[in-house]
C-alpha positions in Angstrom: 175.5 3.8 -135.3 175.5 4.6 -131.8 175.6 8.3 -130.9 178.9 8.0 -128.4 180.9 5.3 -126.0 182.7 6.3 -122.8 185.6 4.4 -122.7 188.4 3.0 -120.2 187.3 4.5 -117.2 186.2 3.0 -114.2 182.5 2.7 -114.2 180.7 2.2 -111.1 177.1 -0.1 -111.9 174.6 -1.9 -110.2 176.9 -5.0 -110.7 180.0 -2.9 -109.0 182.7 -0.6 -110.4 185.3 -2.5 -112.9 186.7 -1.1 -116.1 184.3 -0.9 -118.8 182.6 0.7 -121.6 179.4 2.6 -121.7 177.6 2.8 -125.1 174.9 5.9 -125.5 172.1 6.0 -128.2 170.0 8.8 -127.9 168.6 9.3 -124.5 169.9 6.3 -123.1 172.3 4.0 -122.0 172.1 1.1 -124.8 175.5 -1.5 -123.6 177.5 -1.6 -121.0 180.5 -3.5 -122.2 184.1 -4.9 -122.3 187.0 -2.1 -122.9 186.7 -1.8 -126.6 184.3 -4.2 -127.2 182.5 -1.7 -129.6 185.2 0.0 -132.5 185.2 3.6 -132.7 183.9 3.7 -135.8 180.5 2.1 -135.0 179.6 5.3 -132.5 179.4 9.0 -133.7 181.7 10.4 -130.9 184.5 8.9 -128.5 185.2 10.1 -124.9 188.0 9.2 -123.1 187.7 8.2 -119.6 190.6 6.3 -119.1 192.3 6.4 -115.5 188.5 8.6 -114.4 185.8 7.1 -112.2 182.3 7.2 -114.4 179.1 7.4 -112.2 175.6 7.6 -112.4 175.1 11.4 -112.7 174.5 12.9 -108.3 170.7 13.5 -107.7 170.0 16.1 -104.5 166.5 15.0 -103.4 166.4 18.6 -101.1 166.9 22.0 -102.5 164.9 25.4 -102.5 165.1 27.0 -106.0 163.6 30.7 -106.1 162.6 30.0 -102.7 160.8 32.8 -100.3 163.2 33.9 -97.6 161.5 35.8 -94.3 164.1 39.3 -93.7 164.3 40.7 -90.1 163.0 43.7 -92.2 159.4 42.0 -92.2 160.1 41.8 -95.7 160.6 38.6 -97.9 163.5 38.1 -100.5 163.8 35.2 -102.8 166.9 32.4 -103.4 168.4 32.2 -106.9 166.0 30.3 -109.4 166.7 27.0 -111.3 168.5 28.5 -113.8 171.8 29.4 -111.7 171.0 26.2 -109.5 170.9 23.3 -112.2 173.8 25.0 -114.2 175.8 24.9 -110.9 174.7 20.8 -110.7 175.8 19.9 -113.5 179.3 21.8 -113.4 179.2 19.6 -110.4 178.1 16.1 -111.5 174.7 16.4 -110.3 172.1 15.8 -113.2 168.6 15.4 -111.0 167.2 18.0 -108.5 163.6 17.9 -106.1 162.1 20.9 -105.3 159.0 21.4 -103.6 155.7 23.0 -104.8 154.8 24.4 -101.3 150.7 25.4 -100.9 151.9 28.9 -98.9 147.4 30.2 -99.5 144.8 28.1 -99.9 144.5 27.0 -103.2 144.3 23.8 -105.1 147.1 21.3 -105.2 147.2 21.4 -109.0 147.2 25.2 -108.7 150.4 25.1 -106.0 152.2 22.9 -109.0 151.2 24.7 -112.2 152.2 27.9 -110.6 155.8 26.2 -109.9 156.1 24.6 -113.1 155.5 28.8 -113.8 159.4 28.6 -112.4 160.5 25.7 -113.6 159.6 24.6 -116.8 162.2 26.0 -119.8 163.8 27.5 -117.3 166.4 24.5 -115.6 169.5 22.4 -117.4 168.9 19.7 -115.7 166.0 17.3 -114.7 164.1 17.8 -111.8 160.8 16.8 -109.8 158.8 18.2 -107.1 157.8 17.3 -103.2 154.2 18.4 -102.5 154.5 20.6 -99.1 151.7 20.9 -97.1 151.9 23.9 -94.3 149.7 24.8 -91.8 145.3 23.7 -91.6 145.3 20.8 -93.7 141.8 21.3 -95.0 139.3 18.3 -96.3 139.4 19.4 -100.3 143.0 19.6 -99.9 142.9 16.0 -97.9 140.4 14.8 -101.3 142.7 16.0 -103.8 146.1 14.9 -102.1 145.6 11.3 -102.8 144.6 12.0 -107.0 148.0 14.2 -107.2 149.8 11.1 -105.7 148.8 9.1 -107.7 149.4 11.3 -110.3 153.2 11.1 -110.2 153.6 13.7 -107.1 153.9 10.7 -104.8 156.2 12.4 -101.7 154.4 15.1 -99.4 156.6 17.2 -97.3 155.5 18.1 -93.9 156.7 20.7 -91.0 156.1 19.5 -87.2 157.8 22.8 -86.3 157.1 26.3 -87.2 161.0 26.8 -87.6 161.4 30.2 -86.3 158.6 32.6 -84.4 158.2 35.0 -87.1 156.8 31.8 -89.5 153.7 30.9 -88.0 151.5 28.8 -89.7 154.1 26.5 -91.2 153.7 23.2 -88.7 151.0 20.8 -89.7 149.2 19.7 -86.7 149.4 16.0 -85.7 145.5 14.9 -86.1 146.1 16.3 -89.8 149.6 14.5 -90.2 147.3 11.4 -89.1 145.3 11.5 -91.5 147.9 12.5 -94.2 149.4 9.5 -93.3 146.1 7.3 -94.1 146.2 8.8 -97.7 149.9 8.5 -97.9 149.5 4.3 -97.1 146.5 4.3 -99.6 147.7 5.3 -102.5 151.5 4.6 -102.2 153.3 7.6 -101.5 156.2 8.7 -99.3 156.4 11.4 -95.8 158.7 13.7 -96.4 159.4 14.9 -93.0 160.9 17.7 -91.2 160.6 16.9 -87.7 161.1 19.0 -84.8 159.5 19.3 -81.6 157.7 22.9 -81.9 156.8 23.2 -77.8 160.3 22.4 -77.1 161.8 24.8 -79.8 159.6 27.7 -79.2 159.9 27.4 -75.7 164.0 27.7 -76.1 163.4 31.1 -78.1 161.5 32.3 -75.5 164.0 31.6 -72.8 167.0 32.8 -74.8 165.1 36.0 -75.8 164.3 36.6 -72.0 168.0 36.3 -71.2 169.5 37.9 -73.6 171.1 35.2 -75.5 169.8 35.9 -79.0 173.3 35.5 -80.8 173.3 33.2 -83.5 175.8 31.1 -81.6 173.6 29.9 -79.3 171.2 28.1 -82.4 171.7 24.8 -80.9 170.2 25.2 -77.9 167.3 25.9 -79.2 167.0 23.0 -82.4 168.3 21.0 -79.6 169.1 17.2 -80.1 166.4 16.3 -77.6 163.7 18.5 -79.7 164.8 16.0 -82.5 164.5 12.7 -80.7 160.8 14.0 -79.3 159.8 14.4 -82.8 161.1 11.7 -84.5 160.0 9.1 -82.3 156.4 11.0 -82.5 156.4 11.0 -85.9 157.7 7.3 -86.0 155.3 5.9 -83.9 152.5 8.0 -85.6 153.7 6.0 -89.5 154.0 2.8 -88.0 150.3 3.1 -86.9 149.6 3.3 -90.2 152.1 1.6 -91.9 153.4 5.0 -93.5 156.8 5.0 -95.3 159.2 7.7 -94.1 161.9 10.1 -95.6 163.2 11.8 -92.6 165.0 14.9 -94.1 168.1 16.7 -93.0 168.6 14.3 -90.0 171.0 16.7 -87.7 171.4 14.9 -84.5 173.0 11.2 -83.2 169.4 10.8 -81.5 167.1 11.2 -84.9 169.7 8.2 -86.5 168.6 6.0 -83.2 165.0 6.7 -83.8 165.6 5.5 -87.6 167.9 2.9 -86.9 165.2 1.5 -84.0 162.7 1.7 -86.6 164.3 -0.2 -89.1 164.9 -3.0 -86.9 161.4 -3.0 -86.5 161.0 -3.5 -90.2 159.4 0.0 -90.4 159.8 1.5 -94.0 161.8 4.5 -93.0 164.7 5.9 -94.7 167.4 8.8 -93.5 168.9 12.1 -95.3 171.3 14.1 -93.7 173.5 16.6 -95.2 176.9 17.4 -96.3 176.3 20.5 -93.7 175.9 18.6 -90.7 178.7 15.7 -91.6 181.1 18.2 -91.8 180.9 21.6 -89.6 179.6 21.6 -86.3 178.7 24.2 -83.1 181.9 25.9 -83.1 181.7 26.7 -87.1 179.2 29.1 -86.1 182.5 31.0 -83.8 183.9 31.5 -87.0 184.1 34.9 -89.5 180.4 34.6 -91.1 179.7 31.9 -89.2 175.6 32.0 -90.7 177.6 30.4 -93.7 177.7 27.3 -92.1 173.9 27.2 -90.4 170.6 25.5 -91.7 167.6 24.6 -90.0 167.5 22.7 -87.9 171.0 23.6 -86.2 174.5 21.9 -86.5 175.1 19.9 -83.5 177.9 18.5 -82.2 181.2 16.5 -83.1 179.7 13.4 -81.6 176.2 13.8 -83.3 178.8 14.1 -86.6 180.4 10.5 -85.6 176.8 9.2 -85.5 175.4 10.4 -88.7 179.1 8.8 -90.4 178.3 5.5 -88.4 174.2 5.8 -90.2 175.8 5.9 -93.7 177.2 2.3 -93.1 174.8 0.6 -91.4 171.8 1.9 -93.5 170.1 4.3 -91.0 171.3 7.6 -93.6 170.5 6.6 -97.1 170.9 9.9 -98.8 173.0 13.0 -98.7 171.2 16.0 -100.0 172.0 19.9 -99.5 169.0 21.8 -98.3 169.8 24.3 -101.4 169.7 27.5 -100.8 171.4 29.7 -103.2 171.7 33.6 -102.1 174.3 36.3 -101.9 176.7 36.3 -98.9 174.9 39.1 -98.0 171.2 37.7 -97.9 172.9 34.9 -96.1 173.9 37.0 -93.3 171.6 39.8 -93.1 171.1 37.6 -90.0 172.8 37.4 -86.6 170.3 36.3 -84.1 168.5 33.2 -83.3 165.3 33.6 -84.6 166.4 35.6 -87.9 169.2 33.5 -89.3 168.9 32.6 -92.8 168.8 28.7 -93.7 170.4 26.5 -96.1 173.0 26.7 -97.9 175.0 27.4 -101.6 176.3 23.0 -101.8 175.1 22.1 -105.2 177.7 22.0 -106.9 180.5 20.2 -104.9 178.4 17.9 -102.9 179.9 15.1 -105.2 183.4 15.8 -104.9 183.2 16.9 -101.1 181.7 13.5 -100.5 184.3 11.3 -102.8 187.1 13.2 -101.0 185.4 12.1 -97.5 183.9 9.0 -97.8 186.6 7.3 -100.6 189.8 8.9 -99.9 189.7 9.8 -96.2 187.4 7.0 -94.5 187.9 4.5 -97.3 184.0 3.8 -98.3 183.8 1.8 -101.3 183.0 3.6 -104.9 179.6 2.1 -104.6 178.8 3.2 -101.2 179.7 6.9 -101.9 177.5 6.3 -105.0 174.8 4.7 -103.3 174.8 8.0 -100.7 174.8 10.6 -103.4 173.2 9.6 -106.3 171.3 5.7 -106.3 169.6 5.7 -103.0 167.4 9.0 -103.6 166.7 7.6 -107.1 165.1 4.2 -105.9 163.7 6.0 -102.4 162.3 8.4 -104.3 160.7 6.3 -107.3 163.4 7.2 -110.0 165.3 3.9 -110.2 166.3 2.8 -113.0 165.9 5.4 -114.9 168.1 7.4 -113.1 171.0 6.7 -110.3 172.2 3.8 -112.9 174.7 3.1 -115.2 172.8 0.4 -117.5 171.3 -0.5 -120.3 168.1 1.2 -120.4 168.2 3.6 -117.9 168.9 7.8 -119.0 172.5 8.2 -120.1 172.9 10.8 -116.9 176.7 10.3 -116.2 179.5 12.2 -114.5 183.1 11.3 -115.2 185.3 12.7 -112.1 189.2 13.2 -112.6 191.1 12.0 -109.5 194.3 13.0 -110.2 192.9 16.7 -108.9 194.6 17.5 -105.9 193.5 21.2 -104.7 190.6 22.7 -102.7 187.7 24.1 -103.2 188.0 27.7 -104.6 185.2 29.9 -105.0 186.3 31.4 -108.5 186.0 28.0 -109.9 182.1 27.7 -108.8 178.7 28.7 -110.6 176.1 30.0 -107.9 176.3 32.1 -105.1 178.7 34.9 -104.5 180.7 32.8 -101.5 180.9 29.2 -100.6 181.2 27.9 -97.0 183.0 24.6 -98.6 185.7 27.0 -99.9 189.2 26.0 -99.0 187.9 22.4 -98.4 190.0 19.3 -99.8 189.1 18.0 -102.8 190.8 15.0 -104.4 187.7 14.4 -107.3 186.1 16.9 -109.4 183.7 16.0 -112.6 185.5 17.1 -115.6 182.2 16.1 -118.0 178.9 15.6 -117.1 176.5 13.9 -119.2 172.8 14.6 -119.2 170.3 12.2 -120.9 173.1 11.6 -123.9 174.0 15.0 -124.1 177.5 16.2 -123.2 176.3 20.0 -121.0 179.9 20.2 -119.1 183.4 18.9 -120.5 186.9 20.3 -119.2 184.8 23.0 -117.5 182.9 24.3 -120.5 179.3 24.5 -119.9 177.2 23.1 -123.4 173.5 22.7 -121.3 170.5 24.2 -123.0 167.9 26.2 -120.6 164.9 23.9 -121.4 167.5 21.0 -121.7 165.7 19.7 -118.3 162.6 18.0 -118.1 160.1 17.0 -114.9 160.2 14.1 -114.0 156.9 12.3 -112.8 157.3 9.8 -110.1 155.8 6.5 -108.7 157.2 4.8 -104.7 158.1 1.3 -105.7 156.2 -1.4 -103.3 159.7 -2.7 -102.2 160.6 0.7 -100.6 157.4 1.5 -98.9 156.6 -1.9 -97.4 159.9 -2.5 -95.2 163.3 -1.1 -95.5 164.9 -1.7 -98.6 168.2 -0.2 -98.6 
């Protein structure tokens, strides 16, 4: 007997989105069929999902769990752990989240990752994986070791060209040691991971700003300019194709860093785009409003035209992923802030990144159900070595599914959330939620009612396929 079937709804698949069954038994997906194909009495339990959408469960490829937060204090506070994070996910549809296991002293690699397994493990509801982040002096052990924890099933290493802010000094990687990153990157098939800024160009806008006295907040942009992005991109670019390194260019801000991607492309360089729900949707003058931090992650939000350009990248392949830059705090953490160089990143999205994005890309730009699937859930599983077993409905794959209701027809209200204590998406349309989410078999959310065990999720070790890191697959 199979453990449960979701019927009737409108399932979106590899193959496209038509009315169908999906069959569970244990773990995973086991049949994908006709409506009714399968009588209720050979499965153990029956969900309805007639007149709902059913998708692969969302995967965020970018969030900071229990993450270390520089204060204008000089002290450091710390972002909500995985255990208010992944609970907030999976209220939301989202059944997969990368972290990063950032080396912040010099120790050993497999030190950096058994000390945030020390956060993670029995301590997240939903399944999750970790980017290796180099900062600062890349050091020869560190270079030797790199290539075994690739290998390993750590196979995407996240590097800084910027410091971010003055007060976080040592955070950049310097360019000889990107290089030769890079070399063990191509050798043992892994993925760059990259945050790229141009760190003359940005320090040298805090430094003018400072000297005249425009240290507001509002003024961010000038400073994680659109130019800064272009300088490092097509650095960073140029530095992969030397060596034939596949890219992930993270939380691309700016209509210039989607022309360095969509240039590269065309060049048949392996290099794929993430941007964020952040950046598609408030720009500049979102700072002008009440709280305006709320809105902010590093880099800066640009303008309406950078906006245009980053919707024009989801649909013709230069942005293959929209993640969240997670960063879960209180309202107050969030803007303990006000000027340029103390404003706190990120942001609380988690949770309605999937329903902000159906209500935007399906039912006000009319993208297809598999394109807004593609963008928020099957692109960072086959970018970032997961596919098939997750970011499909199939047969074999993990029976990670969220069912969305759209009938809903309200906004976003922050009483109806899991995380932080304010939400810059409140009061945004909505016109999708998930009513159930599924993870690995197991109902965790239905009708709102949260069923997830805390050691329900499991890490997940990961391997580049060749087809994504020899010329762009998506």
């Amino acid at each position: 007997m199979l453990d449960l079937i979701v019927r009737g709804g409108t399932v979106v698949t590899p193959h496209g989105a038509a009315v169908t069954d999906v069959a569970v038994d244990g773990e995973t997906i086991a049949a994908v069929t006709a409506p009714g194909a399968i009588p209720d009495d050979a499965v153990g339990h029956v969900i309805d999902a007639g007149g709902r959408i059913v998708i692969p469960g969302g995967i965020d490829p970018h969030v900071h769990c229990k993450w270390h937060m520089p204060l204008p204090d000089g002290s450091v506070g710390y972002t909500d752990g995985p255990e208010v994070v992944s609970r907030a996910a999976l209220h939301g549809g989202t059944t997969t989240l990368i972290d990063f296991a950032a080396r912040m002293e010099e120790l050993p690699l497999r030190e950096v990752i058994a000390r945030r397994d020390a956060d993670w493990v029995d301590n997240c509801y939903c399944d999750y994986s970790y980017h290796v982040m180099l900062l600062g002096d890349v050091e020869p052990p560190v270079l030797d070791e790199l290539e075994a924890v690739i290998t390993d099933g750590y196979p995407t290493v996240k590097i800084f060209t910027t410091n971010i802010t003055p007060n976080r000094a040592g955070r950049m990687v310097h360019f000889g040691d990107i290089w030769e990153v890079f070399k063990i990157i191509t050798r043992t098939g892994g993925l760059g991971v990259i945050h790229a800024e141009d760190n003359d160009l940005v320090m040298h806008m805090y430094e003018k700003l400072i000297r005249e006295g425009r240290v507001s907040f509002h003024n961010l942009a000038e400073v994680h300019s659109a130019l800064s992005e272009d300088l490092s991109f097509r650095r960073v670019i140029r530095l992969a194709e030397s060596e034939r390194t596949p890219l992930y260019m993270m939380h691309v801000s700016a209509a210039t860093g989607v022309h360095a991607i969509r240039e590269a492309r065309a060049r048949g360089l392996a290099i794929y785009g993430e941007t964020l729900h952040q950046y598609m949707l408030f720009n500049t003058e979102d700072y002008k409003r009440p709280n305006g931090q709320i809105y902010h992650t590093y880099p800066s939000l640009k303008s309406p035209a950078d906006q245009a350009e980053l919707w024009a990248g989801t649909l013709d392949g230069a942005i293959n992923s929209v993640a969240t830059d997670e960063i879960c705090c209180t309202l107050k953490l969030k803007t303990v802030g006000n000027r340029i160089d103390d404003t706190t990143g990120g942001n609380a999205g988690v949770e309605p990144r999937v329903a902000v994005m159906y209500h935007e890309m399906v039912t006000r730009r009319g993208y297809s159900l598999e394109r807004f699937v593609d963008l928020v859930s099957t692109n960072a599983a086959r970018i970032m070595g997961l596919y098939p077993r997750k970011g499909a409905i199939a047969v074999g794959s993990d029976a990670d599914i969220a069912i969305l209701d759209t009938s809903v027809r309200r906004k976003v209200r922050l009483e109806d959330l899991h995380e932080a204590d304010y939400s810059p998406w409140e009061g945004h349309d909505i016109t999708a939620w998930p009513v159930t989410t599924l993870l690995r078999g197991k109902v965790v959310v239905e009708n709102g009612v949260f069923k997830g065990g805390l050691a329900d999720g499991q890490y997940l070790k990961r391997s580049i396929p060749e087809s994504i890191r020899i010329a762009p697959a998506l």
